[in-house]
C-alpha positions as CSV (number, residue, x, y, z in Angstrom):
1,X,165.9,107.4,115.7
2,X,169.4,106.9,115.0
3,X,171.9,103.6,114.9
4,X,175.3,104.1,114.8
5,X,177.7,102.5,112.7
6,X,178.6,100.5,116.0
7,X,174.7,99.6,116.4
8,X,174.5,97.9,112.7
9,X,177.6,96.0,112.8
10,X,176.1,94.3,116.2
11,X,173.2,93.3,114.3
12,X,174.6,92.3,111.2
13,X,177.3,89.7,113.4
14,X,173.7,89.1,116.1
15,X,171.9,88.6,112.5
16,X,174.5,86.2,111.3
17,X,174.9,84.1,114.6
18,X,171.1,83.6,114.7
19,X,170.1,83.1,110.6
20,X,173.8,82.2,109.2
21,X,172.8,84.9,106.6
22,X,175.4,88.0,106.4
23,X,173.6,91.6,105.7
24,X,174.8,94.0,103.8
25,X,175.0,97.0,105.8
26,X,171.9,99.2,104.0
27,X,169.9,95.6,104.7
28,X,170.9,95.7,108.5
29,X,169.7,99.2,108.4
30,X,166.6,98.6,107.5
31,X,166.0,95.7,109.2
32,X,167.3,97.3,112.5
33,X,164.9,100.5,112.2
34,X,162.3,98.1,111.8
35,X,163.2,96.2,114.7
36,X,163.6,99.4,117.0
37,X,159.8,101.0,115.7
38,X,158.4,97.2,116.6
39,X,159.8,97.3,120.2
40,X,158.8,101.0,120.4
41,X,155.2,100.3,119.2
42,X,155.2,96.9,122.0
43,X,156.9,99.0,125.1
44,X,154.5,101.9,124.2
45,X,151.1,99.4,124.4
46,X,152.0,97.5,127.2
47,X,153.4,100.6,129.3
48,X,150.3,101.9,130.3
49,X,152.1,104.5,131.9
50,X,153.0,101.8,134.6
51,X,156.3,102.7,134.5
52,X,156.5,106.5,134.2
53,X,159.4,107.4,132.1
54,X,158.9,104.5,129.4
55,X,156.8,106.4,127.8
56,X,158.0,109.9,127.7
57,X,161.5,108.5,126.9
58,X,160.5,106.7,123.6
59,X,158.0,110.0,122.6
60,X,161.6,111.8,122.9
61,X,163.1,109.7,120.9
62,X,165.1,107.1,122.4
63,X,169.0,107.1,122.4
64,X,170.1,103.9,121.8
65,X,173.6,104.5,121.9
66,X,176.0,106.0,125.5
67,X,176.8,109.5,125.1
C-alpha cells in the first residue's frame, strides 16, 4: 500500500483540524498506514462478498491515489 506525498500532507492538515496537533511527516505515515490496514481489515469483515469487487480490490492492493 502506497500514500503519496499528496495523501500525507491531507492527513497531517485533516490530523491537525481534528486534534490541533501537527505531525511530522514520518508520524503521519505511520499513522496513515495504520489507518488504511484498519479500514481494509473493517471493509474486508463486513463485505461478505456482498458487494463483489470490495474484496478482490483490497486483496490487489488498493490504489488510493487517481492515476
Amino acid at each position: 500500500m502506497k500514500l503519496t506525498g499528496q495523501h500525507i500532507d491531507e492527513f497531517i492538515e485533516m490530523y491537525r483540524k481534528r486534534y490541533g496537533v501537527v505531525l511530522g511527516r514520518d508520524e503521519a505515515l505511520k499513522k496513515g498506514l495504520r489507518l488504511c490496514r484498519l479500514l481494509e481489515i473493517v471493509l474486508l469483515e463486513n463485505d461478505n462478498d456482498e458487494y463483489g469487487e470490495t474484496e478482490t480490490r483490497l486483496r490487489n492492493g488498493p490504489s488510493l491515489h487517481n492515476e
